[in-house]
C-alpha positions in Angstrom: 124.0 51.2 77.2 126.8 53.1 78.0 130.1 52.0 80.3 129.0 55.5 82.4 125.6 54.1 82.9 126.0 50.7 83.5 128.6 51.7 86.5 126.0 54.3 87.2 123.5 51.5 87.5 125.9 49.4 90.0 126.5 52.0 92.1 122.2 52.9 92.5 121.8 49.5 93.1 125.1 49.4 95.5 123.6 52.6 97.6 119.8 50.6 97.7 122.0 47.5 99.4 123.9 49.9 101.7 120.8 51.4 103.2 119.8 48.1 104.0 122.2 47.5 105.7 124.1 44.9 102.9 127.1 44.7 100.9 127.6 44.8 97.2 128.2 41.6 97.4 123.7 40.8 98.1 123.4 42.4 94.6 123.1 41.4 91.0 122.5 43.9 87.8 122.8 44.0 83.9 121.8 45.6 81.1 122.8 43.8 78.4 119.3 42.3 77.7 117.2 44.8 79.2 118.1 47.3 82.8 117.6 44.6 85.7 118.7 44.3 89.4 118.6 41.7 92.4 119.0 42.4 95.8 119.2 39.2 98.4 117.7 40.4 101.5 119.0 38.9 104.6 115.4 38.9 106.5 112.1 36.6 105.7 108.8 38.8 105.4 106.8 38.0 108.1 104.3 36.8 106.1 106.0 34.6 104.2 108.9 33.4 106.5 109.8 30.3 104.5 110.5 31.9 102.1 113.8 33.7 101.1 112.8 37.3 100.1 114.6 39.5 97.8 114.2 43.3 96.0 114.4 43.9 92.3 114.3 46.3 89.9 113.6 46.5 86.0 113.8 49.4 83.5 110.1 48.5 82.5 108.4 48.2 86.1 110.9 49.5 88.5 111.7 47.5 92.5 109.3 45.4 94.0 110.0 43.4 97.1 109.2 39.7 96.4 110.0 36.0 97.3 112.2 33.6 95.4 110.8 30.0 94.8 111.8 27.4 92.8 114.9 27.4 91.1 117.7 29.6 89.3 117.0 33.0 90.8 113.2 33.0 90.6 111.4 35.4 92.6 107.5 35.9 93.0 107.0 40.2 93.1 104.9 40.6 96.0 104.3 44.2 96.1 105.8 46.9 93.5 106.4 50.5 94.5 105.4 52.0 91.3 106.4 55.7 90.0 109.2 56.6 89.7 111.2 54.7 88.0 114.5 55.4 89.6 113.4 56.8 92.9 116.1 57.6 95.8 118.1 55.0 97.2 116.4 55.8 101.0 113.1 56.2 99.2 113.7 52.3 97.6 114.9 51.7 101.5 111.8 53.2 103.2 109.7 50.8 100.8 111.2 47.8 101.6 111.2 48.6 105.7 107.6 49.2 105.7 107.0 46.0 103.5 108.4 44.4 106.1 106.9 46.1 108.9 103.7 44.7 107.6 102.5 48.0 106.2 100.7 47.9 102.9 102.6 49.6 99.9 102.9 49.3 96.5 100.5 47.3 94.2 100.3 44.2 93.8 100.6 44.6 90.0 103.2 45.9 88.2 102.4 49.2 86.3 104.1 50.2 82.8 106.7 52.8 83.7 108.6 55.1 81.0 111.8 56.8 81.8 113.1 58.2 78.5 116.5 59.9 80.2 117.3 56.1 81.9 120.9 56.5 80.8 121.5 60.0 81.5 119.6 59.5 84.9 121.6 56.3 85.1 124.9 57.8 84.6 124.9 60.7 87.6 125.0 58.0 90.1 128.3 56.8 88.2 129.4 60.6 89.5 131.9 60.2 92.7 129.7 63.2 94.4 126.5 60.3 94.1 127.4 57.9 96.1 130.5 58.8 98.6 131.7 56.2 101.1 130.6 53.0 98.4 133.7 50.7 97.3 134.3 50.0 93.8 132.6 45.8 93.6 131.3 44.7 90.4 127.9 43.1 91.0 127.7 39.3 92.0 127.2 37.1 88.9 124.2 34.8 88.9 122.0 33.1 86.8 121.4 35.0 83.2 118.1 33.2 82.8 116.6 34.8 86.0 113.0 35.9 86.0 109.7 37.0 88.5 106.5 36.3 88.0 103.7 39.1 88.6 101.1 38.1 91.0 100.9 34.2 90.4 100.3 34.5 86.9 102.4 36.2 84.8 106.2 34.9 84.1 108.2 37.4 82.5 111.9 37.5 82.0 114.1 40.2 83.6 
């Protein structure tokens, strides 16, 4: 992808952390091997408080809050907010709130989402007018090898 997209793609990701309440500094994204995020979430869901709990986001599924386990940025997708694939920043917010809130969202399986324009939609939040007020911080390196498993079955790479 593009320079203008991938900046776009830090700065959706950026405004998602920001409506939380975090920093750039909670989030991860690439997409050199495929359009992923990570968002570190400072709060435990309820129902899974030992557990450290985390958002993400890929080009081929979209955000679904989750829980890491194991080792090297793992995370167990809990509950996926489906359609669309690049939904508003306090849309992405609202989901997460109600997940943890306790109120049932998303699926528990991922569905198949297309998003043919994912650059072009990617590069208007690269626009100043997108996201005003967010500083310029390259997203947190971690651990290139990260993935989430679907359910408790599935292990696919992000």
């Amino acid at each position: 992808m593009e320079p203008r997209a991938e900046w776009g793609l830090r700065r959706y990701i950026h405004a998602v952390a920001a409506g939380l309440g975090l920093g750039p500094e909670s989030t991860w994204c690439e997409l050199d091997v495929g359009a992923r995020a990570y968002v570190a979430l400072e709060n435990r869901l309820p129902w899974v408080p030992d557990r450290d709990a985390a958002l993400v986001w890929n080009a081929s599924h979209g955000w679904a809050v989750g829980v890491e386990y194991g080792g090297a940025a793992t995370v167990l997708a809990l509950s996926y907010r489906g359609a669309p694939l690049l939904p508003s920043p306090g849309d992405v917010v609202a989901f997460v709130k109600k997940a943890f809130a306790g109120v049932p969202v998303g699926s528990a399986s991922p569905s198949e989402l297309d998003c043919p324009d994912l650059r072009r939609q990617l590069e208007r939040y690269a626009s100043a007018e997108s996201c005003q007020g967010l500083r310029r911080v390259g997203c947190m390196a971690i651990d290139s090898g990260a993935s989430v498993a679907a359910g408790c079955t599935t292990d696919f790479r992000w």
